[in-house]
C-alpha positions as CSV (number, residue, x, y, z in Angstrom):
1,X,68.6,-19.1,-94.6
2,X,70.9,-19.0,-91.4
3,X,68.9,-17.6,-88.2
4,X,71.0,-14.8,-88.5
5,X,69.7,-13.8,-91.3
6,X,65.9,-15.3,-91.2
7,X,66.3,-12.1,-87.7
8,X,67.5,-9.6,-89.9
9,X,64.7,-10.5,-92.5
10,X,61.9,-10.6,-89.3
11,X,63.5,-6.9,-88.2
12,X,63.7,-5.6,-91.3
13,X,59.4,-6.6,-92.3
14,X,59.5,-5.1,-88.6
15,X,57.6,-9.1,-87.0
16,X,60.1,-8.8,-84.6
17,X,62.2,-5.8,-82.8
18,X,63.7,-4.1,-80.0
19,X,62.3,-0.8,-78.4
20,X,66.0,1.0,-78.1
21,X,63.6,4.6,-78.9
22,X,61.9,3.9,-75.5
23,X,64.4,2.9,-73.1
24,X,66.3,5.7,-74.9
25,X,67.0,7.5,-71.2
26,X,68.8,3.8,-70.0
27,X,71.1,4.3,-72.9
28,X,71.9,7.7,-72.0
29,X,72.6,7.1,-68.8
30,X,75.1,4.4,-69.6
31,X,76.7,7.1,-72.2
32,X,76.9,10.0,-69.1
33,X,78.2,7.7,-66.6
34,X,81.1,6.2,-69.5
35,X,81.7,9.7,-70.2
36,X,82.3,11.0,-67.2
37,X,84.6,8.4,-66.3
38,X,86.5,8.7,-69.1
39,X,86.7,12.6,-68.6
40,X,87.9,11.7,-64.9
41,X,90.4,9.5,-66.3
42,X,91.4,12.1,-68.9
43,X,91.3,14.9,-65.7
44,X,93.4,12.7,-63.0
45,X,95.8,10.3,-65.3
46,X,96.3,12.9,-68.1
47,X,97.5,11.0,-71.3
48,X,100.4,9.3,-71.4
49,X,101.8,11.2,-74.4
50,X,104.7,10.1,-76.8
51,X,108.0,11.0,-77.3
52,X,106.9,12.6,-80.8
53,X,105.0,15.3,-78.6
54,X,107.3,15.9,-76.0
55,X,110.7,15.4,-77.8
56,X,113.1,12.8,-77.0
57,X,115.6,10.2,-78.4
58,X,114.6,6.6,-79.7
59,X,116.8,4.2,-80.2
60,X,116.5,0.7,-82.3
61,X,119.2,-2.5,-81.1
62,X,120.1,-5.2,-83.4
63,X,119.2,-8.8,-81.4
64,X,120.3,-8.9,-78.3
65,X,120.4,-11.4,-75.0
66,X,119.8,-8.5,-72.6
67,X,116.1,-8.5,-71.2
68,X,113.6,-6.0,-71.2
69,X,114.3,-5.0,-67.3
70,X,117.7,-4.6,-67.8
71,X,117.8,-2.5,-71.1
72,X,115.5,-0.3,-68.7
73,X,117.7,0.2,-66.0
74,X,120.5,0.7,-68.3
75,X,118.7,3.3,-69.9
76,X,118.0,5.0,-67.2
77,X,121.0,5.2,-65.6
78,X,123.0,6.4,-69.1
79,X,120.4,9.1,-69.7
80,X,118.9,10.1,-66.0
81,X,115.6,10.1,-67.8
82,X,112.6,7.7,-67.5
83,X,112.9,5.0,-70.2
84,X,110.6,3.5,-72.1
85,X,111.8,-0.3,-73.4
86,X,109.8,-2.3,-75.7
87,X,110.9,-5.8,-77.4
88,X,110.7,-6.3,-81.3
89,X,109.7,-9.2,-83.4
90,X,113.3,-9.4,-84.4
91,X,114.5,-9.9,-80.4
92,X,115.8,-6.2,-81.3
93,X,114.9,-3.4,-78.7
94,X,113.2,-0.1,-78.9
95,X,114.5,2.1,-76.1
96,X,112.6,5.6,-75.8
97,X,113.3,8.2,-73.6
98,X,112.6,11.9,-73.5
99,X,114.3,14.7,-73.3
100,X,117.3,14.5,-74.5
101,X,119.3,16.3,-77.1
102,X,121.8,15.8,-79.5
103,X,124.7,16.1,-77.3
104,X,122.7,13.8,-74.8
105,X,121.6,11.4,-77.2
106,X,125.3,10.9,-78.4
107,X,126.5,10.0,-75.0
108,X,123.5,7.8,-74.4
109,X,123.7,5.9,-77.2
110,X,127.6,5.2,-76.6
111,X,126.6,4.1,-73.4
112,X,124.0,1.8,-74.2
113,X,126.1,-0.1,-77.0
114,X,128.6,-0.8,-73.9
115,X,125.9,-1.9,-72.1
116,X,124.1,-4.3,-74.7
117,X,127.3,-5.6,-76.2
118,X,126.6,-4.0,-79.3
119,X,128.8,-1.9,-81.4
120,X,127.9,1.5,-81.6
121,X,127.2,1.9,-85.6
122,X,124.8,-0.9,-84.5
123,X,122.1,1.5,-82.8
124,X,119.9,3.2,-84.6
125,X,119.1,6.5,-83.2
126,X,116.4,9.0,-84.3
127,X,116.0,12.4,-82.2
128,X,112.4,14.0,-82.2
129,X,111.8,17.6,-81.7
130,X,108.6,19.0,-79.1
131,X,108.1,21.5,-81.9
132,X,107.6,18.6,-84.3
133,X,105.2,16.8,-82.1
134,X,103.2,20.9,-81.6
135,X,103.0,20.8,-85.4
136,X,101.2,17.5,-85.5
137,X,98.7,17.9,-82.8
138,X,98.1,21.8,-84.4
139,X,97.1,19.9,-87.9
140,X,95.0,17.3,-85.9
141,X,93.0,19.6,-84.1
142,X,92.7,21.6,-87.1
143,X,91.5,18.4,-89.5
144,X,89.2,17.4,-86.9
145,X,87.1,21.1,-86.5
146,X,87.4,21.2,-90.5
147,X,85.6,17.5,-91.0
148,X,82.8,18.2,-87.9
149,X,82.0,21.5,-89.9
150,X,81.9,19.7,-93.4
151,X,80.0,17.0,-91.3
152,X,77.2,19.4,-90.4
153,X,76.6,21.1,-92.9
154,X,76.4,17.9,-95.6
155,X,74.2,16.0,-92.8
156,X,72.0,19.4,-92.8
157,X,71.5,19.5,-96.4
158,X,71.5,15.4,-96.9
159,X,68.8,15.3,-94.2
160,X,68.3,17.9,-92.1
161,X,69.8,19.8,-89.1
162,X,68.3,17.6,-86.0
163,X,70.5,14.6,-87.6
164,X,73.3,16.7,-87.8
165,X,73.4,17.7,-83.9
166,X,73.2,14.2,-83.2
167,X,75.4,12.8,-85.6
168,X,78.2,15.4,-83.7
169,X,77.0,14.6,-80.7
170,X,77.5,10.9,-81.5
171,X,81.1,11.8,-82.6
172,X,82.2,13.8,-79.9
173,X,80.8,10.7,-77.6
174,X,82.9,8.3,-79.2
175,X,86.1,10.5,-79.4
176,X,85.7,11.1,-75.7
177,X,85.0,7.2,-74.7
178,X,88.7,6.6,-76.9
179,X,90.6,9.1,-75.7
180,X,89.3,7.8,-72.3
181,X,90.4,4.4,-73.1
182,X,94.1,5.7,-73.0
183,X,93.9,7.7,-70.1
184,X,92.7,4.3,-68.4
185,X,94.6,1.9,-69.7
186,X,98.0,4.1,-70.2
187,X,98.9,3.3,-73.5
188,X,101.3,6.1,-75.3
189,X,99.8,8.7,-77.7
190,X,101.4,8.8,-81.0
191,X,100.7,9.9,-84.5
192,X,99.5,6.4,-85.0
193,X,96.6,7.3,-82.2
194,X,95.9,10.3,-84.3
195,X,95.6,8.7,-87.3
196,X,93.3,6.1,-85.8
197,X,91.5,8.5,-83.9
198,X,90.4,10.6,-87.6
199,X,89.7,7.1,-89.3
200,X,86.9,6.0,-86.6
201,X,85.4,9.4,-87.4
202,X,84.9,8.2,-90.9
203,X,83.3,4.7,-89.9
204,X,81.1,6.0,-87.2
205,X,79.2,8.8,-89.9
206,X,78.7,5.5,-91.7
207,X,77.1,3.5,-89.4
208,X,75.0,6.4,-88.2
209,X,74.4,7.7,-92.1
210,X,72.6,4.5,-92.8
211,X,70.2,4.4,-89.6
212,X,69.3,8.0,-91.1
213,X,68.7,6.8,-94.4
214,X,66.2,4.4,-93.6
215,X,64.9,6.7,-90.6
216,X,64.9,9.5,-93.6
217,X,62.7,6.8,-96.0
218,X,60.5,5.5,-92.9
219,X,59.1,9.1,-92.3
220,X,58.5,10.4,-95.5
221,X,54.6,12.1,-95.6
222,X,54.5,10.2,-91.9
223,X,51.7,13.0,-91.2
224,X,49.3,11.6,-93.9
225,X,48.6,8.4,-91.9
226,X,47.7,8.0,-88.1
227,X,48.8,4.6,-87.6
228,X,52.5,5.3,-86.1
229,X,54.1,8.0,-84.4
230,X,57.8,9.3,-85.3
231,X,59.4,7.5,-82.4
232,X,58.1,3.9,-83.7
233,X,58.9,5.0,-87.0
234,X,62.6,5.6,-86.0
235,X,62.3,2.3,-84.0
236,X,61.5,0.1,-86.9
237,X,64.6,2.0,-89.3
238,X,67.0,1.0,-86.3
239,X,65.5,-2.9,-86.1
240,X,65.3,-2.5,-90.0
241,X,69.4,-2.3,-90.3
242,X,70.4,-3.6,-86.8
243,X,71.9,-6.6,-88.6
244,X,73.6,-5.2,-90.9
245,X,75.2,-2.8,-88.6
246,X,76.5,-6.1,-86.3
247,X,78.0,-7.5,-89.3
248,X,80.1,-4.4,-90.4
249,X,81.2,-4.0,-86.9
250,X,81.9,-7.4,-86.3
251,X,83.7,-7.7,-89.6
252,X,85.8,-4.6,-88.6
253,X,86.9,-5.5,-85.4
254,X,88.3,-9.0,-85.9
255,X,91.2,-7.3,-88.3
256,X,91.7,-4.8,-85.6
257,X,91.5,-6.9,-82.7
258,X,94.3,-9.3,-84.2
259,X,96.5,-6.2,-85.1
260,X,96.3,-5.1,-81.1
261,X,96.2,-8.7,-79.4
262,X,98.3,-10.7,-81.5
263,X,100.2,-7.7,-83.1
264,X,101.1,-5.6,-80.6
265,X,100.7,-8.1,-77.4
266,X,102.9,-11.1,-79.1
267,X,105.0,-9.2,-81.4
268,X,105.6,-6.3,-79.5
269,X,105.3,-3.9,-82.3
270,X,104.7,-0.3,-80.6
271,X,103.3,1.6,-83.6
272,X,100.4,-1.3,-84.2
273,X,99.3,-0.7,-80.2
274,X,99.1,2.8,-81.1
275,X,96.9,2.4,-84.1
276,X,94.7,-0.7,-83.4
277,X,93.4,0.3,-79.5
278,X,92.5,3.7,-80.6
279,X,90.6,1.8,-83.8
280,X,88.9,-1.0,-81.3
281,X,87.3,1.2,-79.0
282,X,86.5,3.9,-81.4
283,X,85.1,1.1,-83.7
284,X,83.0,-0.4,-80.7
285,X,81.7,3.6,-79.6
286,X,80.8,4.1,-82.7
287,X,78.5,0.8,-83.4
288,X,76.8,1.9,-80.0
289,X,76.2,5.3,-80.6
290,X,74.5,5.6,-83.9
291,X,71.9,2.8,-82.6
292,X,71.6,3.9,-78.8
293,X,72.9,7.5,-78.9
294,X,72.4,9.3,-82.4
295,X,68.9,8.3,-83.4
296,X,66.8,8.8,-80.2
297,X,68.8,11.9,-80.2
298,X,66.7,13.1,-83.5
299,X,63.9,11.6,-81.8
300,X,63.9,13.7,-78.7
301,X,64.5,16.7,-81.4
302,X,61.8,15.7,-83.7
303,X,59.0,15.0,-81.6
304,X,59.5,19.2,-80.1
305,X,58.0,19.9,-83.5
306,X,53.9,20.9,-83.5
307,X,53.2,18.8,-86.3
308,X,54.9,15.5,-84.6
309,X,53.0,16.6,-81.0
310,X,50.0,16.7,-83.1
311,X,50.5,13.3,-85.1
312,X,50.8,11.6,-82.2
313,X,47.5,12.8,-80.2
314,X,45.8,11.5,-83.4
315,X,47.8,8.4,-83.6
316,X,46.7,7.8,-79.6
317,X,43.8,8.6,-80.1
318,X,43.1,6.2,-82.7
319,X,44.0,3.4,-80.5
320,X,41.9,4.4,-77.6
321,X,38.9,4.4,-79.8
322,X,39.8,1.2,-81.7
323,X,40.7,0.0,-78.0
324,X,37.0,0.9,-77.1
325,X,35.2,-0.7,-79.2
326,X,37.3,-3.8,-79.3
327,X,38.8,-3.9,-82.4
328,X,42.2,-5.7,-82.9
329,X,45.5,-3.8,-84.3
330,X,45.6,-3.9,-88.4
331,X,48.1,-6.4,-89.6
332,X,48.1,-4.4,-93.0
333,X,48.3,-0.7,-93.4
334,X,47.5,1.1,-97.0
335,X,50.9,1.8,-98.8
336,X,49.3,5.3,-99.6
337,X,49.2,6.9,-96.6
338,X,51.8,5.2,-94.9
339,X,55.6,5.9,-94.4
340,X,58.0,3.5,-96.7
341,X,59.3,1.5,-94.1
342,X,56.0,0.7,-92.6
343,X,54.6,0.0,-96.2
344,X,58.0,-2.4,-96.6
345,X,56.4,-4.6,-93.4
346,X,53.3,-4.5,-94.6
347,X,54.0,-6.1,-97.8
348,X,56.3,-8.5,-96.5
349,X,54.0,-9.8,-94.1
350,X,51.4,-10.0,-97.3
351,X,53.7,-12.0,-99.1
352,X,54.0,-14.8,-96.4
């Protein structure tokens, strides 16, 4: 077995682990201070919105000698607009700039083929209304309130309603850390940011759906034993699948990572920029927050409730009299009166 996996096996039989539920307040301040700067990012900078939102004029080159800088200037000058210039894998160019209309977009575009020594019939130009881009961010917004409601209410029903509230708190976290991401770093946003924006939705539930099913396993009839409280109970279920959630992420984000290095830095391809950032970072968030954010969230929720106060006097007061009398901790716990995951670690260490 490869040590990665000989750890996974040790946190799953919970030998070995991480207290994440009690330094729960260190990962929440790392969340608040990201947050906020990404919200003062958002608040300063603004986002660096597309020309599908605000309505422009793109226009696609066949190969051409002309460089980058130039093509910009040129632009600029032929349309008396700020120009966006961006080089394709085919040494083509994609020349974007906004506001224009279809009497502009003419003139500019007979300009530019005088400029690039290009024929005219040679440039591709496609105009993009505001009202178009108004219609995609309308359906956005609304696709994104309709999933966070269908989120809530299957999480409520699945599990229960402390998991939901976190599990939306997780995803509003990681949408706010991506679109913070853009703010920072500039990059336009497209339909392609949309679309990656709803798909990291998707894989974030995931990750935090299966620290909830084993948290959801680990505390069933938890208040027939007095061995561990809720909190250590949620610890072990995040230990328990803290592998297996490095993996998946891992696995994710190489695919992603060479789309927006090697895609969009080498290549130069807009749309894959567009796409692939808003995936990295929301794939990244969303690793971190259903370990550090979304279960000591139910945690802090859970342990409000009379019978978890009262399950843990009993199960500290247990060790203060074992403590007492000098009794050592119990390597094995009855699989009776024991939650599942605990019973799991019990039998594995049985079995060594």
């Amino acid at each position: 077995m490869s040590k990665l996996g000989d750890l996974g096996a040790k946190l799953y039989r919970g030998e070995v682990g991480y207290d994440f539920i009690g330094k729960r307040f260190l990962w929440y301040g790392v969340s608040i201070l990201i947050t906020i700067t990404a919200i003062v990012a958002l608040a300063v900078q603004g986002l660096n919105m597309g020309i599908e939102f605000k309505g422009g004029a793109v226009f696609t080159t066949p190969k051409t000698a002309v460089s980058v800088a130039r093509a910009t200037e040129d632009a600029e000058k032929a349309s008396g607009h700020d120009a966006i210039v961006q080089q394709l894998g085919t040494g083509g160019l994609r020349i974007q700039i906004s506001g224009l209309d279809t009497d502009s977009a003419a003139s500019v575009k007979k300009q530019l083929a005088a400029d690039l020594k290009v024929t005219e019939t040679q440039i591709n130009a496609d105009l993009v209304g505001p009202s178009w881009g108004e219609q995609i961010a309308n359906k956005a917004w609304t696709g994104l309130g309709v999933f966070m409601v269908l989120v809530v209410i299957y999480l409520a029903i699945a599990f229960e309603w402390r998991m939901a509230v976190a599990a939306l708190i997780a995803l509003i976290h990681d949408l706010t850390i991506t679109v913070g991401v853009y703010a920072l770093v500039g990059f336009e946003v497209t339909p392609g940011t949309v679309i990656g924006l709803l798909t990291i939705l998707g894989y974030s539930l995931y990750d935090t759906v299966v620290v909830f099913d084993g948290l959801k396993e680990g505390s069933k009839d938890i208040t027939k034993q007095t061995r561990y409280t809720f909190s250590e109970i949620a610890n072990r279920s995040i230990n328990g699948t803290l592998v297996r959630s490095i993996n998946t992420t891992v696995v994710a984000l190489l695919p992603v990572a060479a789309l927006l290095f090697i895609g969009g830095g080498f290549l130069g391809a807009g749309m894959l920029n567009d796409i692939s950032l808003s995936l990295f970072v929301g794939l990244a968030a969303g690793a971190y927050s259903s370990i550090f954010i979304a279960t000591p969230l139910v945690v802090d929720l859970k342990e409000r409730e009379p019978a978890m106060k009262a399950l843990k006097k009993r199960v500290l007061a247990k060790r203060a009299a074992s403590a007492a009398k000098g009794e050592p901790a119990e390597d094995d716990l009855d699989t009776e009166d024991t939650p599942q995951v605990v019973a799991q670690g019990s039998q594995g260490r049985r079995r060594r």
